[in-house]
N, C-alpha and C positions, 0 to 999 in steps of 0.2 A: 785268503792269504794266511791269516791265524791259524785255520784248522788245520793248514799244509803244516806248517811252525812244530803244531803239539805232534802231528805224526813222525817230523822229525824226530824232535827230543824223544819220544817213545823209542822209536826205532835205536836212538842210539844207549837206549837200557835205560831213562828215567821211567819211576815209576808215574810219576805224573807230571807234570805240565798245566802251567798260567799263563798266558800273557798279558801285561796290564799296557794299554797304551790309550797314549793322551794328543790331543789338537788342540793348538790355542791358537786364535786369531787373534788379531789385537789392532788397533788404529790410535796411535797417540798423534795429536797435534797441538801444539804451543803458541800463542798470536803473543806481540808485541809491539805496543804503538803503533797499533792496526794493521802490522804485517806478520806474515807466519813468521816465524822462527826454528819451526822443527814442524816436522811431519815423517813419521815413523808407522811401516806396518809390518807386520810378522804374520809365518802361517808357519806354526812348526808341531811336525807329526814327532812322538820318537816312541818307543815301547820297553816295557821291563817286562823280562822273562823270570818267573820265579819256578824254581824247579824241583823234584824229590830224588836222591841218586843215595844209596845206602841207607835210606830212611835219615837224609842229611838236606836241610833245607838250604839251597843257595841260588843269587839272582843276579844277575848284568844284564845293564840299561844297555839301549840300542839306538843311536839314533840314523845309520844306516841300517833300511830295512831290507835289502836286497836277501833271495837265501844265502848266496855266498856268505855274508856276514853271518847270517842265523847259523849256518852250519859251525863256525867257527866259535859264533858263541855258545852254542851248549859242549864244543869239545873243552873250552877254557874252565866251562861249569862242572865239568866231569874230574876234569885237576882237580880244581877247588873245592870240589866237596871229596875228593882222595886223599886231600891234603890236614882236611878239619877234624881237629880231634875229640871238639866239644859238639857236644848235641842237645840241640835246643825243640821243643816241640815243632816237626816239620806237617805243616799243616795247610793242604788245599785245601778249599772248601767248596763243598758239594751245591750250596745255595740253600736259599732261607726258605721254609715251606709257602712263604706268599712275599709279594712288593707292592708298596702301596703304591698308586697313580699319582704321580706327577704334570701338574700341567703346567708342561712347556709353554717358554718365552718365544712365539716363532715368529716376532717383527723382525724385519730383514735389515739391519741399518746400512747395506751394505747399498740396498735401495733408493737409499739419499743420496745426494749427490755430495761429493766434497765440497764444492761449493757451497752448500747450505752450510755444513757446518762450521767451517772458516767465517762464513756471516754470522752468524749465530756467535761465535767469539769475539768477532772484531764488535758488534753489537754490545756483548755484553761485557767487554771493558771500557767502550763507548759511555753504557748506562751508569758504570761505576766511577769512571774520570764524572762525570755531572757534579757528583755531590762537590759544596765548596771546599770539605777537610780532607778529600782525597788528593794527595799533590801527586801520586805514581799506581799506576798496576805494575806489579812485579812481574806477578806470573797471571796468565789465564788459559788453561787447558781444558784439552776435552778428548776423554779415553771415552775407548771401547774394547770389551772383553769377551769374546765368544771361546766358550771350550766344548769338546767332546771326550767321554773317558768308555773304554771298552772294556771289561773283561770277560775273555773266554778260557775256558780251563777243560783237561782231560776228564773232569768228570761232569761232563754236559752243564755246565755254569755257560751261559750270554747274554750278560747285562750290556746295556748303555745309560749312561746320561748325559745333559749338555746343562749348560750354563748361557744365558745370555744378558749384559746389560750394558749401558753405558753411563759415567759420569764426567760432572764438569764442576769447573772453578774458577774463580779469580779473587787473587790476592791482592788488596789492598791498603795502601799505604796512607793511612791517615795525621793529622797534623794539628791540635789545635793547643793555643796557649803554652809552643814550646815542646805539648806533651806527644810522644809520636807512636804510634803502635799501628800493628797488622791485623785487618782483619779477612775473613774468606768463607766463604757457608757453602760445602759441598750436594750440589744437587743430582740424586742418584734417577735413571730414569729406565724405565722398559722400552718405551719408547720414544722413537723423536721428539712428537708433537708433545711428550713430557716435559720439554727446556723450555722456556721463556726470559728472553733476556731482561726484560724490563724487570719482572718478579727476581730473579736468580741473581739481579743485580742489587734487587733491596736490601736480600737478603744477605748480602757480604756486607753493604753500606751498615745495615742495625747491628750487623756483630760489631764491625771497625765504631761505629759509635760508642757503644755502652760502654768502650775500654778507655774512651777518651774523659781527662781530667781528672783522674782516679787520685782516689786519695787515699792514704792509708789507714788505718783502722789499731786500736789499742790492742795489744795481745791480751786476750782472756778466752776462753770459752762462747762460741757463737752458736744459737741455734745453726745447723747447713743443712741447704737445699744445693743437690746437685742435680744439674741440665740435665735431658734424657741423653744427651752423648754421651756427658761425662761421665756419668752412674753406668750408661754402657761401657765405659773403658775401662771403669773402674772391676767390673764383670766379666772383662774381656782380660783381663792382666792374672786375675786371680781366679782363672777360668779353669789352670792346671791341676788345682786342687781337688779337683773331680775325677782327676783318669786314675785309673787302674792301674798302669803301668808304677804311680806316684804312692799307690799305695802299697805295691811291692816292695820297692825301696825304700819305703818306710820314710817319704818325701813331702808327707801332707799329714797337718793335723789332724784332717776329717779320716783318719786311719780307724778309727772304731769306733765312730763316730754315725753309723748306719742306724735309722729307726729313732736317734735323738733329735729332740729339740736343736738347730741351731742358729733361727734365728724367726721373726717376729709373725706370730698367728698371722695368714693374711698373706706371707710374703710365699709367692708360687712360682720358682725357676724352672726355665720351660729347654730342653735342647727339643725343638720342635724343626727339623730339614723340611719340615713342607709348608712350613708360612710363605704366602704368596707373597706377603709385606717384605720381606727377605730380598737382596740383590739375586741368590740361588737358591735350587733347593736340591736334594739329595736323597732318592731314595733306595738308594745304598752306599758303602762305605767302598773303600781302596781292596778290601778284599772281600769284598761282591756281598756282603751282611747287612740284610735291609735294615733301614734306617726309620723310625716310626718315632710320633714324638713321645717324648718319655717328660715329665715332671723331676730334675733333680731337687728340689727342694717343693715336698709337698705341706702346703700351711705352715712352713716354719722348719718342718723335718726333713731330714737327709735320709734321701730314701737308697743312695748305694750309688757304686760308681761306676763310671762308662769305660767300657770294656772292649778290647780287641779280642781275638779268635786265641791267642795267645794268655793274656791275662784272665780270661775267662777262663782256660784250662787250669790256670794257675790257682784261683779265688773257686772254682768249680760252681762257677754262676755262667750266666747267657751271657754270648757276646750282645753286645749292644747297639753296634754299625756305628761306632766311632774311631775307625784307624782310618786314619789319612794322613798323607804325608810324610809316611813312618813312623811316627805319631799317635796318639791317643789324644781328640781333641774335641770340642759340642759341633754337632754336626748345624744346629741353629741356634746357639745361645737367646735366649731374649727371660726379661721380667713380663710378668703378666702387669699389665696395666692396673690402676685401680680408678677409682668411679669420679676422684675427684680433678677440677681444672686448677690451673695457674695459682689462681688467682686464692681460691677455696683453700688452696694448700701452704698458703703464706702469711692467710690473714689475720692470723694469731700468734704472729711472730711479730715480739718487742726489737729485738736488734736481730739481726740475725747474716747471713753472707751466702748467697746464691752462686756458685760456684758453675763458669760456664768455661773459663781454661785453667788446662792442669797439663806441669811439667816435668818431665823426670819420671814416667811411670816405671820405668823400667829398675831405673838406679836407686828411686825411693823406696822401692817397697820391699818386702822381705815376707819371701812365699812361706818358713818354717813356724813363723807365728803370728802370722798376719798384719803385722805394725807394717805403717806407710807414714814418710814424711815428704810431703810432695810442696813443690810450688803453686801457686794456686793464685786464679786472679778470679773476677768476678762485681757483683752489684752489692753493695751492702742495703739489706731489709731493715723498714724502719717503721713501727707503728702498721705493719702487714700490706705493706708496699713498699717496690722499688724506689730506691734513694739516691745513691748515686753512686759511679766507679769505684773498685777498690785495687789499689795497684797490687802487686806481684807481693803475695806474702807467704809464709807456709804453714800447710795446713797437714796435721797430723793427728795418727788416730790407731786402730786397731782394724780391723776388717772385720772379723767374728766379732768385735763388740758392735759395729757398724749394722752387722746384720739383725743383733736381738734389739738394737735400740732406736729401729724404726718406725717415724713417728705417724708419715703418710707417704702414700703410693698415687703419683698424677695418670691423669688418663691419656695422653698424652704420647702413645710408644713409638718410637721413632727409632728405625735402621741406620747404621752406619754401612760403607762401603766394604766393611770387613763380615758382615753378617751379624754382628750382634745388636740386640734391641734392648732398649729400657723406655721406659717413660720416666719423666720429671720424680725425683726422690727426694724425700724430706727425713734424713735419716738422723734426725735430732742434734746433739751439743759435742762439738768437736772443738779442739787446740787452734787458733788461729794466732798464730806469732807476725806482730807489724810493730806498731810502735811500742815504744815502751812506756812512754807516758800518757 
């Protein structure tokens, strides 16, 4: 069907012809007081044609794929780029001289029965009503996400990839001494037999605990240890500062900043698309540019940034196989883990605040010089152990100071549902604002 697609648009005088097109399946379902609530699936095809007509790059999405439509769409393409005045580098790409192996997720959940997994929810809000301080489950869901992405292009480019995983949750509502808070531990799975309700329910119970009875803490300066999520989000928020595109516009500190120190011997940032620990993996980008893992920060140093087909023409360095999305993005963010556990990594902290929720990523922080003032909740460290809750206080700091004034790296690496990884972080003495006295 594509290959008919490109001999169209040739025919009608492009000089070449992409078509990118995407399949996502999806199965969301919701359970509530042990009956469903929502049960939702989706199976939707659509395609983006990207096309070259006066050495003028221009594209329209499709999501009737009939030719009728296709003919229509590259005569509206042929306006549009008659129309444009500006020209920007129009660039198909020919393909990478290799692709690394990918091995596919090929469990079939599809092979389950709904039935199972509606038990498997009602079960695991079942396990989480047990504890005596839960008085509600709010929410407990359970997705699934299957994609397929194609491109084939006029100059012999026929990629695929696919994505496959499923996860689950439930929210709950805890209650003691007055004190009330949420708690929920997302379990990401390849497969079925990966969920267990009895476990997936503990593990929302020990989050909704540790937040109960919280107390607040003196504002001064604390040794912080953040959670491997949180050190992920915190990785994931400030992930921008890497593309290419950011250092074009002159949008990121790390702008000449290539080949320097920027942050603590030891610390090793990985965009690796083929960690199998990963929800996906990616062995190429949105415009067909294999995808291999690269080390953005080796030992401490910034080794240069990830690059589209475009930016790279710009910087006159390799693309990277980071566009996606329209986008410049890590195709697998993660930290590399380091040697020590939990436990190793706390024991020589006199007071300190182990940060495991953080609020306001978005609104707190400030990409142009790195400073973040977030909310922040978590366990306060005492004597190199856990002590007890610390309610909602704010924590702020620098990000580039963050990164040279790391003090240990937990072994510990744990994915989140968005792809990024970290392990437990001990990134030394930060601002923590609570009481005053």
């Amino acid at each position: 069907m594509f290959k008919n697609w490109i001999e169209i648009g040739l025919n009608k005088g492009f000089s070449d012809v992409e078509i990118f097109s995407t399949r996502s399946k999806s199965l969301s379902i919701e359970v509530y007081q042990g009956k469903v609530e929502n049960l939702t699936t989706a199976d939707v095809e659509k395609a983006k044609i990207r096309a070259v007509y006066d050495e003028k790059l221009v594209s329209f999405v499709l999501e009737d794929l009939s030719d009728v439509a296709v003919h229509k769409a590259f005569d509206l393409l042929k306006l549009n780029a008659e129309a444009l005045t500006v020209k920007e580098p129009a660039i198909i790409f020919e393909g990478s001289p290799s692709y690394p192996e990918v091995k596919e997720n090929t469990f079939d959940f599809d092979s389950v029965p709904v039935k199972d997994k509606i038990d498997y929810l009602i079960a695991l809000e079942k396990n989480v009503l047990a504890n005596e301080f839960v008085k509600q489950v709010d929410t407990t869901s359970y997705s699934e996400s299957y994609g397929e992405t194609t491109i084939i292009n006029s100059k012999g480019l026929n990629l695929t990839r696919k994505h496959n995983f499923s996860y689950a949750y439930a929210v709950g509502i805890f209650e003691k001494n007055g004190d009330i808070k949420s708690g929920y531990d997302i379990t990401l799975a390849k497969k079925f037999s990966d969920f267990d309700a009895q476990k997936d329910a503990q593990k929302t119970i020990d989050n909704g605990l540790s937040k109960l009875d919280g107390k607040s803490i003196k504002t001064k300066k604390y040794d912080t240890v953040f959670s491997a999520k949180r050190f992920g989000d915190m990785l994931g928020v400030f992930s921008g500062l890497f593309s290419g595109e950011a250092a074009y516009r002159k949008m990121t500190p790390l702008k000449d900043k290539k080949g320097q120190q920027i942050a603590v011997e030891g610390f090793n940032l990985w965009d690796d698309p083929l960690n199998e620990l990963a929800p996906f993996q990616n062995s190429f980008d949105d415009e067909g540019v294999a995808s291999n893992p690269k080390k953005i920060i080796d030992n401490g140093v910034f080794t240069g940034f990830l690059h589209s087909l475009k930016t790279a023409k710009l910087f006159n360095e390799t693309p990277t196989g980071n566009a996606f999305g329209g986008g410049i993005g890590p195709a697998g963010l993660y930290l590399e883990p380091g040697k020590k556990d939990f436990n190793a990594l706390i024991k020589d902290i006199k007071e300190g605040f182990y940060v495991t929720d953080l609020v306001g990523l978005h609104a707190g922080v400030n990409h142009s010089n790195g400073s973040f003032s977030l909310q922040a909740g978590g366990v306060f460290i005492k004597d190199g152990k856990l002590d007890h809750p610390v309610k909602m206080v704010v924590l702020s700091g620098n990000w580039f100071d963050v990164l040279k004034n790391i003090q240990g790296i937990g072994s510990d690496l744990t994915f989140d549902v968005s792809g990024t990884g970290s392990p437990t972080v001990h990134v030394g003495e930060l601002m923590v604002s609570g009481e005053e006295k």
